[in-house]
N, C-alpha and C positions, 0 to 999 in steps of 0.2 A: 504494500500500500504506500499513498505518498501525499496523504490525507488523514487524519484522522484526529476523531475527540474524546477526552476522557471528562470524566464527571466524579469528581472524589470529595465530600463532605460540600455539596453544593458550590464549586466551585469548577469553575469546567478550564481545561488547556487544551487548545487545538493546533495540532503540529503542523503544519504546511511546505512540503518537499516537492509541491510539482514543479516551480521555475527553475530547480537546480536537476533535475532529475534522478534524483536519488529515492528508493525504497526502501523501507522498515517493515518490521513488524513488533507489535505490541507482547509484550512479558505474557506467559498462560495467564499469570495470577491478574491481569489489566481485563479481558476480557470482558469479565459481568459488568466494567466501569465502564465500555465503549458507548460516546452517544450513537444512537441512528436516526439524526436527525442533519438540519442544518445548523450554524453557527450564528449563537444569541447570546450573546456578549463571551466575558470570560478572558481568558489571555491567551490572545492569538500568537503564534511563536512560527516564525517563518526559519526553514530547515537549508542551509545553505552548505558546501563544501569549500574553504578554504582553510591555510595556515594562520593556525591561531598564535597572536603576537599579544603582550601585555606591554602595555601605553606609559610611559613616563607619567604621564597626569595623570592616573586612577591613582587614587587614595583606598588606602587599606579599610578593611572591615575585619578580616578574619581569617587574616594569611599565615596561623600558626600550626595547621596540619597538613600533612604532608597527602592525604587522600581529598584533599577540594581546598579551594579558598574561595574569599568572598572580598570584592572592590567596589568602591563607586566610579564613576566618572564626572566629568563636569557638567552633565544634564541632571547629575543625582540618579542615573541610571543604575542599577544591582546589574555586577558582571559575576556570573557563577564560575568559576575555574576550573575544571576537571584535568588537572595535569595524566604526563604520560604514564604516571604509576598504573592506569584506569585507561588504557588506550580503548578509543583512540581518543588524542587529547580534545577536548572542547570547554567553548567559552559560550555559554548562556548568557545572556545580555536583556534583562528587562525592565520596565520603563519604571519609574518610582509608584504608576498606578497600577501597575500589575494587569495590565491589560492589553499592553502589545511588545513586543523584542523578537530574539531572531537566536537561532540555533546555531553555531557557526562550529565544526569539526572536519577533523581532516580524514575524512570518511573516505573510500576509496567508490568507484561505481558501481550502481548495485547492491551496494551492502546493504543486511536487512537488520542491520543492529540499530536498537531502539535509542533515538536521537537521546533522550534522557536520563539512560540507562545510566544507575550509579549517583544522578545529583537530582533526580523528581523531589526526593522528598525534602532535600535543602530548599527548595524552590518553594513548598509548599510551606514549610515550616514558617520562613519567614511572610510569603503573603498573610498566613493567618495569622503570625504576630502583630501585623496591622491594626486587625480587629481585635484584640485581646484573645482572641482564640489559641489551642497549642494540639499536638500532637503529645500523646501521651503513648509511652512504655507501659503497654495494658496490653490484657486481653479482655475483649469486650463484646457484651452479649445482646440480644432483645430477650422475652418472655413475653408473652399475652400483654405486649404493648406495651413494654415496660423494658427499659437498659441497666444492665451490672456492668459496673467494669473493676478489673482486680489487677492494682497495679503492683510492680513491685520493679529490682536492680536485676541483670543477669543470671540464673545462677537460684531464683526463689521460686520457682516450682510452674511459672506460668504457664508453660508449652503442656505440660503434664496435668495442670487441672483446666487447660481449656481441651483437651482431649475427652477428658470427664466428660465435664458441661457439654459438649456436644451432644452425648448420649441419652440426656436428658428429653425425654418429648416434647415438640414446641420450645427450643431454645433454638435459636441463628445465632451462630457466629460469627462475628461483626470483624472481628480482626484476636489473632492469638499473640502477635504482637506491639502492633500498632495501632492505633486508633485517634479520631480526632474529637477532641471538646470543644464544642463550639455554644453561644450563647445568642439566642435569638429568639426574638417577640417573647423575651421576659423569661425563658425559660433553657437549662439545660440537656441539649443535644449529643451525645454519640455518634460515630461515623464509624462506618467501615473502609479499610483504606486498601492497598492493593499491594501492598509494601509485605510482602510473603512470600515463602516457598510454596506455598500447599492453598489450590485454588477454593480446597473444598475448606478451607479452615478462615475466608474472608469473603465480606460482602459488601456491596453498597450503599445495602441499609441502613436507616439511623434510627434513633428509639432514643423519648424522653429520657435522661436519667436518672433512677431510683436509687441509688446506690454506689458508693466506692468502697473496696474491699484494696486492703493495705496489706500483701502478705509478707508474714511475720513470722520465720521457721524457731523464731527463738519463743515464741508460746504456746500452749496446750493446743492440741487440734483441737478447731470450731474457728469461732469470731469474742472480741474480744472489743471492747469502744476504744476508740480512736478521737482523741479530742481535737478542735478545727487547728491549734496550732501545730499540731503534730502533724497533726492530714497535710496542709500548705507545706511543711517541710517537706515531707516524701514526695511532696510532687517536686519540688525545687529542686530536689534532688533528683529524679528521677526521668521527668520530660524534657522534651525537646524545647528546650528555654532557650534561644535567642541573645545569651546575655553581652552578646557585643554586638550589640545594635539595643545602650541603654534609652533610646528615645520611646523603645517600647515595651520596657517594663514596670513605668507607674500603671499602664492599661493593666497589663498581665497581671501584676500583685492586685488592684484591687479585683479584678476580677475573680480571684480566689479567692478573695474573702469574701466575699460574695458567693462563690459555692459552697464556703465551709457553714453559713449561712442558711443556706438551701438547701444540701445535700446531703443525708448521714456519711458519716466514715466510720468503717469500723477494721478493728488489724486481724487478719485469717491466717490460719494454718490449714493448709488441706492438707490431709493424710491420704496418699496411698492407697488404695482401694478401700477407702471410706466414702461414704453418700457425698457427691456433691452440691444435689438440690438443697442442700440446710443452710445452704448460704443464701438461696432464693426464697426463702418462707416467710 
């Protein structure tokens, strides 16, 4: 294809590869996000092949790792950096509205590797830092119209109790690792994002949400309360914070507090072939 849109927590990207003649294809796990429609706003990103150079005038944002960086230019423009570590190299280039730039790699012809592969979720992380919104280190669910999501660090059980939760009748899997909070028309939203290995394990969908689960192997199996200062911690620790680009973290903080506000937190242990539905009752 040399076309195409995706849709991930209401927010759409559409890639555009016909003027340079180059093809792609979309990740398995992109799939269920594909529009099939036409293009009604969102960030249009035009797909081009050339040698990507960095500019004496960009100013840094967040050039201290060595798998991406992040620049501005003198329009205020966001340049994403995908160095050679991650070939092939490309520089994403979007407007400060987030609503049009240009894909620029040094792709060879024909190739069907996915222009965004390796930097989508930078891209997205920060659009949504705009709005106070974040991608969060969860696994995230619906029920009978209702969102859990159960955050925790690498390494604290989530891949392993969203295999559970699946089993469950009437639970979607929304994302086993990734998910997006978003905050609109007054109330707390879930997203399913696309940022997975395993297509059957993420979705599109979004669902109010009821509930954050803080898992915490260092207490009794069950759930345990979790107080709103504690809960903000773990997330600050835990999601995709933006914190060098501080122009948008007065949004971010209060907006936590404002979920802590909203939303119960409470700290879980799942055990091991123990029931997982007792975290949904």
């Amino acid at each position: 294809m040399n076309f195409q849109g995706i849709a991930v927590a209401d927010l759409e990207i559409w890639l555009d590869a016909r003027e340079s003649g180059l093809t792609f294809t979309l990740p398995e796990c992109h799939q269920d996000f594909i529009l099939k429609r036409a293009p009604s706003g969102g960030l249009n990103l035009r797909v081009r092949d050339d040698i990507c150079q960095k500019r004496d005038s960009w100013e840094p944002v967040h050039n201290a790792s060595i798998t991406w960086q992040l620049w501005r230019d003198g329009s205020g423009a966001f340049i994403f950096v995908l160095p050679e570590i991650a070939p092939p190299k490309r520089h994403v280039r979007v407007n400060p509205d987030f609503n049009a730039g240009e894909v620029i790699g040094e792709f060879s012809q024909g190739s069907n590797l996915y222009p965004l592969q390796n930097i989508e979720i930078k891209v997205f992380i920060n659009w949504l830092a705009g709005f106070g919104d974040l991608v969060l280190h969860a696994v995230g669910l619906s029920l009978e119209g209702r969102g859990y999501c159960f955050m925790g660090p690498s390494g604290s059980g989530k891949s392993t109790l969203a295999g559970a939760l699946k089993s469950i009748p009437g639970v979607k899997i929304l994302g086993e690792d990734n998910i997006v909070l978003r905050y609109i028309d007054d109330r707390f939203l879930i997203y399913g994002t696309p940022w997975h290995l395993d297509r059957g394990m993420c979705s599109p969908a979004w669902a109010p949400l009821e509930k954050i689960f803080f898992l915490d192997r260092s207490i009794p199996p069950g759930e345990s309360k979790s107080d709103p200062l504690q809960g903000i911690t773990s997330i600050l620790q835990t999601a995709f914070i933006p914190f060098y680009r501080p122009e948008t973290l007065p949004k971010i903080l209060d907006r936590l507090v404002t979920l802590s506000t909203r939303v119960p937190f409470a700290c879980a242990h799942y055990e091991l072939g123990s029931d997982p539905a007792v975290f949904l009752q």
